[in-house]
C-alpha positions as CSV (number, residue, x, y, z in Angstrom):
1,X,19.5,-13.4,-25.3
2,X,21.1,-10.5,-27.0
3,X,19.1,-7.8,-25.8
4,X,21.3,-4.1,-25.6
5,X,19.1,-2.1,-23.4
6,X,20.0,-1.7,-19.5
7,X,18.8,-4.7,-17.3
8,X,18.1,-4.0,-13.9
9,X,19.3,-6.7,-11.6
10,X,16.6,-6.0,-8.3
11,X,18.4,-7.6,-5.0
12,X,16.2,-9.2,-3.0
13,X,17.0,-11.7,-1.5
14,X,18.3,-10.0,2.1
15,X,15.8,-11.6,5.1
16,X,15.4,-8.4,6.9
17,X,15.8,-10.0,10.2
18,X,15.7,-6.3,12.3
19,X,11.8,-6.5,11.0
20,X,11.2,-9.5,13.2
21,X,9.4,-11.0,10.8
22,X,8.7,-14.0,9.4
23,X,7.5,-12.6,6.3
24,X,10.9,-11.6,3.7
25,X,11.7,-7.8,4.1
26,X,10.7,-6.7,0.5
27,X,7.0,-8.1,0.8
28,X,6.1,-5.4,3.9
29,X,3.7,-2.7,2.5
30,X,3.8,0.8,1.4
31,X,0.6,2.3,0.9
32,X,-1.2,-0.7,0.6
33,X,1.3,-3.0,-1.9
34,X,4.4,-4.9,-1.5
35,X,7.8,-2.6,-1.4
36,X,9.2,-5.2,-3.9
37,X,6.2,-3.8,-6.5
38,X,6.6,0.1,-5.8
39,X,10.0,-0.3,-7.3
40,X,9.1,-3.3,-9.9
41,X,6.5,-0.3,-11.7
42,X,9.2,2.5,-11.6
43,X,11.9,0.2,-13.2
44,X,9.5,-1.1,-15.5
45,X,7.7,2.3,-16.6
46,X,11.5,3.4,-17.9
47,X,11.5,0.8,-20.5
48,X,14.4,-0.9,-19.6
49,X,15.8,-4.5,-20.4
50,X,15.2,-7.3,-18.5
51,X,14.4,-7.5,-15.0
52,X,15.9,-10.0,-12.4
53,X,15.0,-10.2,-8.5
54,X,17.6,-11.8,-7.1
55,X,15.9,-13.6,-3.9
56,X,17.0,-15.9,-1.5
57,X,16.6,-19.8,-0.5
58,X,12.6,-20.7,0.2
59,X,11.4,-17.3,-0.9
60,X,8.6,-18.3,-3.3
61,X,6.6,-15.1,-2.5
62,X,9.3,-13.4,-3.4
63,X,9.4,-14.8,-6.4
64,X,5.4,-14.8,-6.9
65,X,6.0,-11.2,-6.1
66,X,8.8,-10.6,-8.9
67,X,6.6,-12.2,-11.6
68,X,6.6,-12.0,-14.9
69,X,9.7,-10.8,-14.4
70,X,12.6,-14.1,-13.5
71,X,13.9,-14.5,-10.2
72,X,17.6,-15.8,-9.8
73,X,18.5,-17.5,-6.2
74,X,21.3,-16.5,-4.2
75,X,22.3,-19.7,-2.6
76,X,23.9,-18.1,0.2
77,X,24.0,-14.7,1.6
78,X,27.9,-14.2,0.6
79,X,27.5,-10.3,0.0
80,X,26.1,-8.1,-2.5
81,X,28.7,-9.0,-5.3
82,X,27.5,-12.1,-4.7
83,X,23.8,-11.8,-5.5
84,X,24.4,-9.8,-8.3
85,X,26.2,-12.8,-9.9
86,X,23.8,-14.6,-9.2
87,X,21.3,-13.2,-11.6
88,X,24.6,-13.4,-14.8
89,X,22.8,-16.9,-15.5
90,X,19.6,-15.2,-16.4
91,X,20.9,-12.7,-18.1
92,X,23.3,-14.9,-20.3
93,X,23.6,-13.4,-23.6
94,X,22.7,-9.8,-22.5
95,X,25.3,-7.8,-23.7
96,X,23.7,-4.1,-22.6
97,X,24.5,-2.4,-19.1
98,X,23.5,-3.7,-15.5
99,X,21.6,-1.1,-13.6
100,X,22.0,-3.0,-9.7
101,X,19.1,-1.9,-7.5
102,X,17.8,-2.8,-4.0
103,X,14.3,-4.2,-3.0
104,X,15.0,-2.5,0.1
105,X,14.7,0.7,-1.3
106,X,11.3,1.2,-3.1
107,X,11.2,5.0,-2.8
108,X,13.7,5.7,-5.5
109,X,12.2,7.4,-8.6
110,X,12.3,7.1,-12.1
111,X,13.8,10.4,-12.1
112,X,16.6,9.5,-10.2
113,X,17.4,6.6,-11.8
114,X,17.2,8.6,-15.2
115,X,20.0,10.3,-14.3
116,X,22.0,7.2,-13.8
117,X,20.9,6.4,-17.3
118,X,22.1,9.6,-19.1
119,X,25.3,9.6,-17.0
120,X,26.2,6.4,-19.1
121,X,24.8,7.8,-22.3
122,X,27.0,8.7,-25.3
123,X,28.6,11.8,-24.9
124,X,30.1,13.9,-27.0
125,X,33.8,14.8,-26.7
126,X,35.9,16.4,-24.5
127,X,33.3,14.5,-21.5
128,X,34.2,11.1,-21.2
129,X,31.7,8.5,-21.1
130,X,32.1,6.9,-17.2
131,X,32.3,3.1,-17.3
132,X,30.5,2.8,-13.5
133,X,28.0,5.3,-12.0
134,X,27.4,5.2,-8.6
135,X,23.8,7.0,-7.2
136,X,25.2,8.8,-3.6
137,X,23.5,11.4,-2.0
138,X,24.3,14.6,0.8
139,X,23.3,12.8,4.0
140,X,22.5,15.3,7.1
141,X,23.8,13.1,9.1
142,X,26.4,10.5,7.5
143,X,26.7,7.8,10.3
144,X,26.9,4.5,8.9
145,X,26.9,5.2,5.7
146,X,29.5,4.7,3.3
147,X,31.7,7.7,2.0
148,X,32.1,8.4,-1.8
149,X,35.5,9.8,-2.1
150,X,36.3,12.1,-5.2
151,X,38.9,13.1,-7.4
152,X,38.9,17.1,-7.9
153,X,37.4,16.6,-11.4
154,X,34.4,14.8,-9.6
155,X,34.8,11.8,-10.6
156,X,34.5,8.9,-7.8
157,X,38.2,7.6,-6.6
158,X,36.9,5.1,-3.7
159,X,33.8,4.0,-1.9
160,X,35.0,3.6,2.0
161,X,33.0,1.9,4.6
162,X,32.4,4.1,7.6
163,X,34.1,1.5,9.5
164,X,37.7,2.0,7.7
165,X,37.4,5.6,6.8
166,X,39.7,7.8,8.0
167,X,38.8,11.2,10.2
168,X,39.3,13.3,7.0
169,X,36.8,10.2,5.3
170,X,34.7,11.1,7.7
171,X,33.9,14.5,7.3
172,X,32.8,13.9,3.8
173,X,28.7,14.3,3.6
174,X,28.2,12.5,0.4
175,X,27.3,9.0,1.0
176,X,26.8,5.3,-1.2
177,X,23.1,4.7,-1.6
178,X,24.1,1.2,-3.1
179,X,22.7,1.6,-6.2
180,X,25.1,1.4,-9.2
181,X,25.1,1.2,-13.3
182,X,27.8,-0.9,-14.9
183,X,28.7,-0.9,-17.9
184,X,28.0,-4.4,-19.9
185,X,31.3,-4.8,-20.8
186,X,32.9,-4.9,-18.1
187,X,30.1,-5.9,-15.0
188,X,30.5,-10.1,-15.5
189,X,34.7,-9.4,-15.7
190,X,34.8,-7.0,-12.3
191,X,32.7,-9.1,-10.5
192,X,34.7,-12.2,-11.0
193,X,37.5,-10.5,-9.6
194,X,36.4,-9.4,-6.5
195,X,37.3,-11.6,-3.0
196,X,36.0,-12.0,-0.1
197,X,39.0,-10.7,2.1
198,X,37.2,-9.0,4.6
199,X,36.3,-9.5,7.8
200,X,32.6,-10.6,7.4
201,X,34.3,-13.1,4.7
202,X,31.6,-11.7,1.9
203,X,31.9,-10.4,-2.0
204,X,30.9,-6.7,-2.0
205,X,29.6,-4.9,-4.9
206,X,31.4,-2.1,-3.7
207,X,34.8,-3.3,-4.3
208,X,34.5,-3.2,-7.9
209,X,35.1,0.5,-7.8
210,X,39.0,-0.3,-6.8
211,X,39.5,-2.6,-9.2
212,X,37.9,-0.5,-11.8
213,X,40.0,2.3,-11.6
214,X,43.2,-0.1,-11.5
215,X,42.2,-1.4,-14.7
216,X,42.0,2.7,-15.9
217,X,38.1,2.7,-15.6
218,X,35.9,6.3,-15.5
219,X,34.1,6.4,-11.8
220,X,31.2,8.7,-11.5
221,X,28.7,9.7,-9.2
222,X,25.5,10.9,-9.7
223,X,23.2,12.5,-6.9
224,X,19.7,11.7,-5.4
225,X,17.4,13.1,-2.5
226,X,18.1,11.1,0.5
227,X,14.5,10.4,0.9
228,X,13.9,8.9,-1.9
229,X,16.8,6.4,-0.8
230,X,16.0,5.7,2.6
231,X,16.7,2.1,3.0
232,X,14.1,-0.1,5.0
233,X,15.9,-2.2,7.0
234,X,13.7,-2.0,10.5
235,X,9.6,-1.4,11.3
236,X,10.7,2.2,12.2
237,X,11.9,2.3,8.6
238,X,9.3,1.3,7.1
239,X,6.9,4.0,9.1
240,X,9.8,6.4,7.4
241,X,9.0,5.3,4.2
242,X,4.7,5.1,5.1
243,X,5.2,8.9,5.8
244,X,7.1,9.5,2.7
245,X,4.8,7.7,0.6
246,X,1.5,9.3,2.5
247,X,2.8,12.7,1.9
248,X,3.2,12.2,-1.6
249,X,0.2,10.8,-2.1
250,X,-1.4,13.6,-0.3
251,X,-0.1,16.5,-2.5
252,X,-1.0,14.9,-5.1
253,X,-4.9,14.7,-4.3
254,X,-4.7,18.0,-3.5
255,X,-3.0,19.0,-6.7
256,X,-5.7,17.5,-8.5
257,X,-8.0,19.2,-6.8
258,X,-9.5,17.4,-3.7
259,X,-9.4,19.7,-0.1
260,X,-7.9,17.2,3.1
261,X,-9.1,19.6,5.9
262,X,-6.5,18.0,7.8
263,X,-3.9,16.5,5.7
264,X,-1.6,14.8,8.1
265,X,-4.6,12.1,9.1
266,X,-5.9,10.8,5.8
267,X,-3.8,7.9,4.5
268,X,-4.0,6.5,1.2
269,X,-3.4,3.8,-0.5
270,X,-1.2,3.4,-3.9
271,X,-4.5,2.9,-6.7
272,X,-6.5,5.3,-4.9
273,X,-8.4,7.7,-7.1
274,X,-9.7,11.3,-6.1
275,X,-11.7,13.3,-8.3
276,X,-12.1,17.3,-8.4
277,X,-13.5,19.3,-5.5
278,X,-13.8,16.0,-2.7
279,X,-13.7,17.1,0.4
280,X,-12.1,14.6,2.8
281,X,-12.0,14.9,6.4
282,X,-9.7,14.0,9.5
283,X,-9.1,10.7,10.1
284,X,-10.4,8.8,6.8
285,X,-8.3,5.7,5.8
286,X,-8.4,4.5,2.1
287,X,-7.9,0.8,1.3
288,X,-7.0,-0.8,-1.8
289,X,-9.2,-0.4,-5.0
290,X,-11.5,2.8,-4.1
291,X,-12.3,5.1,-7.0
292,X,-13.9,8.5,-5.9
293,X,-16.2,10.8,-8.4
294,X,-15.9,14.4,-8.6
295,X,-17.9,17.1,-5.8
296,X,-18.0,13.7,-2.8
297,X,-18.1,14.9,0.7
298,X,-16.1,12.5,2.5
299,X,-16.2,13.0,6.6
300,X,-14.5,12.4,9.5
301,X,-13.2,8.6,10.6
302,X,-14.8,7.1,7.1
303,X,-12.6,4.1,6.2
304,X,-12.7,2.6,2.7
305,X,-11.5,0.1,0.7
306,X,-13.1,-1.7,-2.7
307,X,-15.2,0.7,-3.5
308,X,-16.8,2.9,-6.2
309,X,-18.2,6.4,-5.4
310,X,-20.2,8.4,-7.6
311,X,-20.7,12.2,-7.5
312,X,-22.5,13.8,-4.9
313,X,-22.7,11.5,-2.6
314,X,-21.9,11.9,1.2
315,X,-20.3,9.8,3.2
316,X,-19.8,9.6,7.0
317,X,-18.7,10.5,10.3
318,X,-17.7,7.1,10.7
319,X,-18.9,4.9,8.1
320,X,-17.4,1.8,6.5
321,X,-17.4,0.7,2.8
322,X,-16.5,-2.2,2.3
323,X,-15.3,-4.2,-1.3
324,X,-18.0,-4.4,-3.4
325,X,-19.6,-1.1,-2.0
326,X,-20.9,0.7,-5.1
327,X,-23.1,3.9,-4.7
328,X,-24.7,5.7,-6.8
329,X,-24.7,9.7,-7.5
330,X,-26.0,11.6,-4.5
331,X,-26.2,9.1,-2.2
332,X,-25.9,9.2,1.8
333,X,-23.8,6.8,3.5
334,X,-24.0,7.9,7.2
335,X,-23.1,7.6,10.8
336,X,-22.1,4.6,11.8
337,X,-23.1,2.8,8.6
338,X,-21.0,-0.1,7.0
339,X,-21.7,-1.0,3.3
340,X,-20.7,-4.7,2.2
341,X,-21.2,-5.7,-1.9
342,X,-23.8,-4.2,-2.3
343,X,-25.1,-1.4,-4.9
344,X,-26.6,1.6,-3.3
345,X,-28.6,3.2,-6.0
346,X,-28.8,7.2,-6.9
347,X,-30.4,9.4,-4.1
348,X,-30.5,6.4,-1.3
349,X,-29.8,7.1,2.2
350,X,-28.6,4.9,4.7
351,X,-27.7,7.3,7.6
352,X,-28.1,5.9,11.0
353,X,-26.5,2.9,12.2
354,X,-26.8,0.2,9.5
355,X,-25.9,-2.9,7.7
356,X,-26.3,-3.4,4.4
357,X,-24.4,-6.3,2.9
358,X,-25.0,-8.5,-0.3
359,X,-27.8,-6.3,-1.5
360,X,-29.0,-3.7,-4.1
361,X,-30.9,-0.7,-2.7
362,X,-33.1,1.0,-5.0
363,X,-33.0,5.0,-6.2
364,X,-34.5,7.2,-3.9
365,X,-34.9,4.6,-0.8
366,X,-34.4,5.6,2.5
367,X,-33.2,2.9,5.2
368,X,-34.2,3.1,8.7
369,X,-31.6,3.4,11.8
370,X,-30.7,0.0,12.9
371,X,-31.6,-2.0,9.7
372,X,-29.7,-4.7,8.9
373,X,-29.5,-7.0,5.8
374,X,-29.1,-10.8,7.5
375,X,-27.4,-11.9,4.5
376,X,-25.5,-15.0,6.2
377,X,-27.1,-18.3,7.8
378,X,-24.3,-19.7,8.7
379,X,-23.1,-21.6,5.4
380,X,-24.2,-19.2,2.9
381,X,-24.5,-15.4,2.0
382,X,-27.8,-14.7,0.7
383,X,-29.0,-11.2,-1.1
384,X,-31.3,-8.8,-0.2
385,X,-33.2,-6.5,-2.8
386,X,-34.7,-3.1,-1.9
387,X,-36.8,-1.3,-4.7
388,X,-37.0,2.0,-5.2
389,X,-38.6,4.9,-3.4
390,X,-38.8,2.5,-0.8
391,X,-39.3,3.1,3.0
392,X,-37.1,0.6,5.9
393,X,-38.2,1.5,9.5
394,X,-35.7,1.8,12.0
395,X,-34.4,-1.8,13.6
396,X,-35.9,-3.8,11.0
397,X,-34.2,-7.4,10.0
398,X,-33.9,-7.9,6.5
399,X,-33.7,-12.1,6.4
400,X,-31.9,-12.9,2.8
401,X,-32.8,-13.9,0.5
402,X,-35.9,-11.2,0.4
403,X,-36.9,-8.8,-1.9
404,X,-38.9,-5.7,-0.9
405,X,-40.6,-3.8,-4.0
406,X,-40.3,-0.7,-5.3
407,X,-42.6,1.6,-2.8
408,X,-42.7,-0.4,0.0
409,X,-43.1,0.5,3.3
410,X,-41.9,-1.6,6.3
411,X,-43.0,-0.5,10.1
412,X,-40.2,-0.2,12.6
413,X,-38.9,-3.3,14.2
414,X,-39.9,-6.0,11.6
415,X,-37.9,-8.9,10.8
416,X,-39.0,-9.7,7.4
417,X,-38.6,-13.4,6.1
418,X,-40.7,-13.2,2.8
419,X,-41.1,-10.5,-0.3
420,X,-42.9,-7.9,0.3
421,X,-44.6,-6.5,-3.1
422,X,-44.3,-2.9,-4.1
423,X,-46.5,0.2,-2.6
424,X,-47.3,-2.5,0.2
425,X,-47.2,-2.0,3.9
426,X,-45.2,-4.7,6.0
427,X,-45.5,-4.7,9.8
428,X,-44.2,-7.1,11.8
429,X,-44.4,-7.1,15.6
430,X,-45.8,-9.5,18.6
431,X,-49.1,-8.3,20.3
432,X,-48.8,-5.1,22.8
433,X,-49.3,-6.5,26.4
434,X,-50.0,-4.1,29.1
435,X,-50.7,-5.3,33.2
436,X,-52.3,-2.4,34.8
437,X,-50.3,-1.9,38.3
438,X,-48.0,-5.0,36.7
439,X,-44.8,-2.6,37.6
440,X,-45.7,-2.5,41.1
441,X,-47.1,-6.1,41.9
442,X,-43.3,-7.0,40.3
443,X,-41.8,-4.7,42.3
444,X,-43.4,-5.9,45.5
445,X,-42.8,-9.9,44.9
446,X,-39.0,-8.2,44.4
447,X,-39.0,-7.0,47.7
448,X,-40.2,-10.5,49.3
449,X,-38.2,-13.0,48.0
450,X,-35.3,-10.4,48.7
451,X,-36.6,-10.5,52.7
452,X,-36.8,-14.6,52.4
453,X,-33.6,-14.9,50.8
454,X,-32.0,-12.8,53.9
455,X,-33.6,-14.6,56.5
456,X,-32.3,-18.1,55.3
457,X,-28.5,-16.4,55.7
C-alpha cells in the first residue's frame, strides 16, 4: 500500500457496557441503521483513504457491519492509543495522514471533519502547517470532559483529563471530543512512544499531544457543535442522539416541501423519502425503505415501513403498510387498514378495517370493512387477486389462492374458496333461520334450569 490520501482509523471496538446490552455499542440504531454506518457514509462520502474499524475480540457484526471496509482487532481493551495501533497492520504502507474517529460518535458531519482536513492542508507562509489537529468544542457544561489547554497564539499546549486539571483547568469551556488528525509522518512514531503510566494502566491517544510538542510539533484545535459530538455511551444517549437525528430529518422534509402538522411526533427513518406538498400528521412512524410521491395525505397514527406510495393517495388514521405495500396514485388506505405485499392499484379503496396481504387489488376496486385476504394455511402464503372495478362486501374471507375478476361483486359476509369470474355476483351465506316466539321459549327453559340448579344447593 502506498496510498497518500487521509485514512480514517474508526474505533470500535469499545463494548458499551452502560447500554446493558449484549449487542456491541456501535450496532444500536439511529433512525433506523446501525450508528457504526451513519458515520461509515459521512467518512466515506469525503473521499478519503482507507477505512479501518478497529473492533474488539468476538465482534463479527461488527466487522459484518464495517464491510467492505477491513476491520483490525484490538486484542485487549489497553486504551485508545492502543486500538489505534492496532489498525498500523492494515494500513502498512500508507504513508498519508491518520484521521482517528469514534464509532461512538455517529453524529459528526462531514463538515466538521472538513475542517480537520483543511487545518492540515498546505498553507502558505507566515501560517504554519500543524502537525496534530485536535476537533474540541465549547461545552455548556464541561464536567467530565477533557480540557484543551492553549497557548495565546491558539495553538493547543495540553489535553488534561478533568480528573488532573487544576481549578484554573477547570474553568476552561473548550473540551476534547476525541477526534484527532495526525500527521502520517509522525502518527506510527508518537504512538510507539506513549506508556501506560497511569492509573487505569492503559495507552491513551491523548498523550501524544505531550510528546508532540516535546519533539517541537504544531498542536491545533479546530471547533465543532457539541451536538454533533455527543458521544453514545448510555440508552439515554442514544435517545440524545434519536432526537438529534429526528430533528434533522424533520427540517429537512419540510424544507423540501412536505407540512408535519405536528413535527415533534413524526419519526423517520434514515432512507425515507418525502415528496412535495405531503401532508403528514401526528403520530406517524416511518420504517425503513418507504418512498412517498408528491401531493399524499398521510394521517394521524399511520405507521410505515417497505413501502411505495404514489401521488394522491390517502392514507389513514391508523393504518399499517407493511414491506411490499405498493399503491397506486389516488388510492385510499384507511382506518384501521394494514397492507402486506401486496399492490393496491390506482383509485382502490380499502378504508374500513381490513387485511390485505399477498395480493394485487385492481384499479378502481373498492374493499368492504372487515375483508380479509387469508393468504396463510399454516405452511404457506398464498395470493389473492382482485380485478378491477370490483366490489368486496364488508366481512368477507378471501381464502388464497383466489382470484376474483374484474367487475365482480361479492355479498357481505362470504368466505370465498374458488374464482369468481368477472361482472359475476358471489354470495355466500348459510340459510336464514327464524323460530317465531324462539327468544322467549329460550328465555323461559333459562329460567328453569336456573330454579333446578338452586334447589340442588
Amino acid at each position: 500500500m502506498t496510498e497518500t490520501k487521509t485514512a480514517a482509523v474508526i474505533l470500535a471496538a469499545g463494548l458499551g457496557t452502560r447500554m446493558q446490552s449484549a449487542m456491541p455499542k456501535v450496532l444500536h440504531r439511529l433512525a433506523g441503521r446501525p450508528m457504526l454506518a451513519h458515520l461509515l457514509d459521512t467518512v466515506a462520502a469525503l473521499d478519503l483513504g482507507p477505512i479501518v474499524v478497529v473492533t474488539g475480540p468476538g465482534m463479527d457484526a461488527v466487522a459484518a457491519a464495517a464491510k467492505p471496509h477491513p476491520a483490525a482487532v484490538q486484542s485487549e481493551q489497553l486504551g485508545t492509543g492502543h486500538a489505534v495501533l492496532a489498525a498500523k497492520n492494515a494500513l502498512k504502507g500508507h504513508s498519508g495522514d491518520i484521521l482517528v474517529l469514534f464509532g461512538g460518535d455517529p453524529l459528526i458531519s462531514a463538515t466538521t471533519i472538513e475542517k480537520l482536513l483543511s487545518a492540515r492542508a498546505e498553507k502558505p507562509a507566515p501560517a504554519p502547517r500543524p502537525d496534530i489537529v485536535v476537533l474540541g468544542f465549547e461545552a455548556d457544561d464541561p464536567g467530565h470532559y477533557g480540557r484543551l489547554v492553549t497557548n495565546a497564539d491558539g495553538s493547543l499546549e495540553a489535553i488534561v483529563e478533568a480528573a488532573e486539571a487544576t481549578e484554573e483547568q477547570l474553568a476552561v469551556t473548550l473540551c476534547n471530543s476525541g477526534v484527532m488528525l495526525i500527521s502520517g509522518e509522525h502518527a506510527w512514531g508518537l504512538l510507539g512512544r506513549v506508556d501506560n503510566d497511569n492509573a487505569k494502566g492503559e495507552i491513551y491517544l491523548t498523550d501524544i499531544i505531550a510528546l508532540a510538542r516535546e519533539d517541537g510539533l504544531i498542536c491545533a484545535v479546530v471547533t465543532g457543535d457539541e451536538r454533533e459530538l455527543l458521544g453514545i455511551d448510555s440508552r439515554a444517549d442514544l435517545a440524545c442522539a434519536e432526537a438529534f437525528v429526528q430533528n434533522q430529518l424533520r427540517r429537512a422534509a419540510m424544507d423540501a416541501g412536505a407540512t408535519l402538522t405536528d413535527p415533534d411526533t413524526v419519526f423517520f427513518c434514515h432512507d425515507t423519502q418525502i415528496g412535495r406538498d405531503v401532508t403528514i400528521g401526528p403520530n406517524v412512524v416511518f420504517g425503513p425503505g418507504v418512498t412517498v410521491a408528491d401531493n399524499v395525505e398521510i394521517r394521524a397514527f399511520c405507521h410505515i415501513e417497505g413501502a411505495t406510495v404514489a401521488s394522491g393517495a390517502i392514507i389513514g388514521p391508523f393504518a399499517r403498510l407493511r414491506p411490499g405495500a405498493e399503491l397506486a396514485r389516488d388510492v385510499h388506505i384507511g382506518n384501521f387498514v394494514e397492507i402486506k405485499n401486496a399492490a393496491i392499484e390506482a383509485g382502490a379503496r380499502v378504508n374500513h378495517l381490513a387485511y390485505i396481504g399477498d395480493a394485487r387489488v385492481g384499479a378502481k376496486a373498492n374493499i368492504g370493512a372487515g375483508t380479509i385476504t387469508c393468504n396463510y394455511d399454516g405452511f404457506e402464503k398464498h395470493h389473492t387477486d382482485i380485478g378491477k372495478a370490483a366490489f368486496i362486501g364488508s366481512n368477507t374471507a378471501l381464502v388464497a389462492p383466489v382470484k376474483v375478476g374484474d367487475g365482480a361483486v361479492i355479498g357481505a359476509g362470504s368466505v370465498i374458496t374458488k374464482d369468481v369470474a368477472a361482472d359475476a355476483l358471489c354470495v355466500t351465506r348459510a340459510p336464514r333461520k327464524e323460530i317465531p316466539g324462539g327468544a322467549t321459549a329460550q328465555k323461559v327453559r333459562k329460567a328453569k334450569n336456573a330454579k333446578k340448579m338452586k334447589g340442588k344447593k
